[in-house]
C-alpha positions as CSV (number, residue, x, y, z in Angstrom):
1,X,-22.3,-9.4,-21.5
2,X,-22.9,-13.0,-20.8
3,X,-24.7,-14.1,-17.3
4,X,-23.2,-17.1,-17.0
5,X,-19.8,-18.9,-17.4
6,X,-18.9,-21.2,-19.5
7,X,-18.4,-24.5,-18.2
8,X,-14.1,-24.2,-18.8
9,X,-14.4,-20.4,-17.5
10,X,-16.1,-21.7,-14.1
11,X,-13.6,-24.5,-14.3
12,X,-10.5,-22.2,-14.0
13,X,-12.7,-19.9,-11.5
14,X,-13.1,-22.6,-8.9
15,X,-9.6,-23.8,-9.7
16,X,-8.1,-20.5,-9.0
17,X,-10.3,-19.5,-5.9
18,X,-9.8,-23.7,-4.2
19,X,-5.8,-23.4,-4.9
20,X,-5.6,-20.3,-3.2
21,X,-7.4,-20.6,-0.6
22,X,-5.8,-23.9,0.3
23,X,-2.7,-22.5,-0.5
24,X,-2.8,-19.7,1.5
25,X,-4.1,-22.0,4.5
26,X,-1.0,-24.5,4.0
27,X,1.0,-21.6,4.8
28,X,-0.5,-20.4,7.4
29,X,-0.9,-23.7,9.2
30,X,3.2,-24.5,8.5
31,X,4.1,-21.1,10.1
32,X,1.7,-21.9,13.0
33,X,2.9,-25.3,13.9
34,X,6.8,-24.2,13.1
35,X,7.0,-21.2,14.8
36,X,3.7,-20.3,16.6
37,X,2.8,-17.2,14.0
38,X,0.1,-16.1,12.2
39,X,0.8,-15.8,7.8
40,X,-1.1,-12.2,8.6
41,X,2.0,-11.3,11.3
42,X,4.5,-12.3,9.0
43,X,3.4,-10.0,6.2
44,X,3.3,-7.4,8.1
45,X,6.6,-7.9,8.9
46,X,7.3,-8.8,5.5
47,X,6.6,-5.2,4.1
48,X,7.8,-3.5,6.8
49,X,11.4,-5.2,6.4
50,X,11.4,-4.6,2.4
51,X,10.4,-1.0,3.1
52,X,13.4,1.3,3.1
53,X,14.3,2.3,6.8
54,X,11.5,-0.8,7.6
55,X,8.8,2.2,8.2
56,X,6.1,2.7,6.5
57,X,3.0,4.7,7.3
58,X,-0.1,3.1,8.2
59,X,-1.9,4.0,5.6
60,X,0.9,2.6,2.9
61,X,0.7,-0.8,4.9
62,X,-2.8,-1.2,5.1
63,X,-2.4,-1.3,1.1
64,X,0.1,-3.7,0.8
65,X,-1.2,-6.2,3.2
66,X,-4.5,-6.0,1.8
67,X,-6.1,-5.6,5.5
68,X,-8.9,-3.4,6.0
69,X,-7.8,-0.4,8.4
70,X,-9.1,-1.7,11.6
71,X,-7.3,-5.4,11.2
72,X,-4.0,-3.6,10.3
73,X,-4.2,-2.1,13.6
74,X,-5.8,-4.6,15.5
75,X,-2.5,-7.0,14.1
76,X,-0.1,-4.2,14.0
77,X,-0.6,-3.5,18.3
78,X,0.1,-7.3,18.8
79,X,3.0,-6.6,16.7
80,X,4.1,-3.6,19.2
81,X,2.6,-5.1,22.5
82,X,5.6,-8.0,21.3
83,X,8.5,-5.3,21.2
84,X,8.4,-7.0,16.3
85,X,6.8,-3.4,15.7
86,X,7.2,0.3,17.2
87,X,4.5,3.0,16.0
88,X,4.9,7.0,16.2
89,X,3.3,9.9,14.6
90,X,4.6,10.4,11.0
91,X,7.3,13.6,11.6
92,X,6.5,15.1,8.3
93,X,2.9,15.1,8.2
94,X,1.9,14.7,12.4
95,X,-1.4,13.4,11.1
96,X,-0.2,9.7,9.9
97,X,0.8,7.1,12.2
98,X,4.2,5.3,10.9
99,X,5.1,1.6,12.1
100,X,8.8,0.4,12.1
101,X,10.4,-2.8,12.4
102,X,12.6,-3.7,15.5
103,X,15.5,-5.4,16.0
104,X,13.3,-8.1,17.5
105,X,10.8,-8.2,15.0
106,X,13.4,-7.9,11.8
107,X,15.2,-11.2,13.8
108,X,11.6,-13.4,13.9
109,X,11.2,-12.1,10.5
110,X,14.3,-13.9,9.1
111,X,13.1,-17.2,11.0
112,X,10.1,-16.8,9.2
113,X,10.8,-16.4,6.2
114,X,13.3,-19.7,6.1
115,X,9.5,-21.3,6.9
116,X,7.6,-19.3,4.0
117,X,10.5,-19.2,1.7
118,X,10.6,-23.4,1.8
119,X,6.3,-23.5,2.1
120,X,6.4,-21.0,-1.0
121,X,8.6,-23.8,-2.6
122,X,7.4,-26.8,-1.6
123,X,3.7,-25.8,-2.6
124,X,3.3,-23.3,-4.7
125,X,6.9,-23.7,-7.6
126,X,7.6,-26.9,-7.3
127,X,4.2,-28.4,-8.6
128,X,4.6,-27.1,-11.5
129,X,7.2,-26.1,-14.4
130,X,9.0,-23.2,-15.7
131,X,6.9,-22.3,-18.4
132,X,3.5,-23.0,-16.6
133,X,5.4,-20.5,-13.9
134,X,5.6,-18.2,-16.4
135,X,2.4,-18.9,-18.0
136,X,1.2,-18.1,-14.2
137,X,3.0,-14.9,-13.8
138,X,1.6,-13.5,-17.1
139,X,-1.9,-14.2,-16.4
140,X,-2.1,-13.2,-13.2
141,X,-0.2,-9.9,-14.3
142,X,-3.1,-9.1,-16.4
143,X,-5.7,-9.6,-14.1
144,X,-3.8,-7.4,-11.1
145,X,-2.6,-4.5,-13.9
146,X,-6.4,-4.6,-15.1
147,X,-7.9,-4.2,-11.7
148,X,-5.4,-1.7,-10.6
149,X,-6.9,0.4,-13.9
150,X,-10.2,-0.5,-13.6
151,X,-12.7,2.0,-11.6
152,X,-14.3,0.2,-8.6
153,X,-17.8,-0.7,-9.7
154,X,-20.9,1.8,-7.8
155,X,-22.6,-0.7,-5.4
């Protein structure tokens, strides 16, 4: 295995880790300044409104937002303390903790998402065209499907 990268393979590194950082900061400053909210909040939201019912259990969120366990519930008792989110022990199994979406939180959702929806748009579709969008899709398809079957390295 090589040590270094090529000159085009650092190229489309830095590329890929500057566009989504900035694009990921774009968004977060849009639904800031539009609405007051953090891009973290709305994703919580996010999954919780796509789930059916709008539960989840902790555990299940914590995977789809990406947060480590302690920031999901640091961000998910914000959520609650607001009346967005409601949390109870998981009926089936009383060792989980589920979170649900409430009426309040699935109506700031939708206001949201007008925000992200348009930001989504505006900075990440419209830049470029159909076939680099697809182009896009596929690679980035491979890279998630390959770390999804990939065993996590020992440290």
């Amino acid at each position: 295995m090589a040590t270094q990268l090529t000159p085009d393979e650092l190229r489309t590194w830095r590329t890929f880790l500057h566009a989504s950082t900035r694009l990921l900061a774009e968004l977060d400053d849009e639904m800031k300044k539009t609405h007051n909210e953090r891009l973290t909040d709305f994703d919580v939201l996010s999954n919780l409104s796509e789930a059916p019912g709008a539960v989840l259990r902790m555990s299940e969120l914590a995977e789809q937002t990406l947060f480590s366990r302690s920031r999901l519930t640091y961000t998910v008792s914000n959520l609650e303390h607001r009346g967005l989110v409601s949390r109870k022990p998981d009926q089936q199994d009383g060792r989980g903790v589920e979170a649900t979406l409430t009426a309040k939180g699935r109506n700031l959702h939708k206001k949201l998402a007008v925000t992200h929806v348009a930001g989504i748009r505006r900075h990440f579709l419209d830049p470029i065209t159909g076939a680099e969008q697809t182009n896009l899709t596929n690679a980035l398809t491979a890279i998630r499907d390959h770390l999804e079957t990939t065993d996590p390295q020992p440290q």
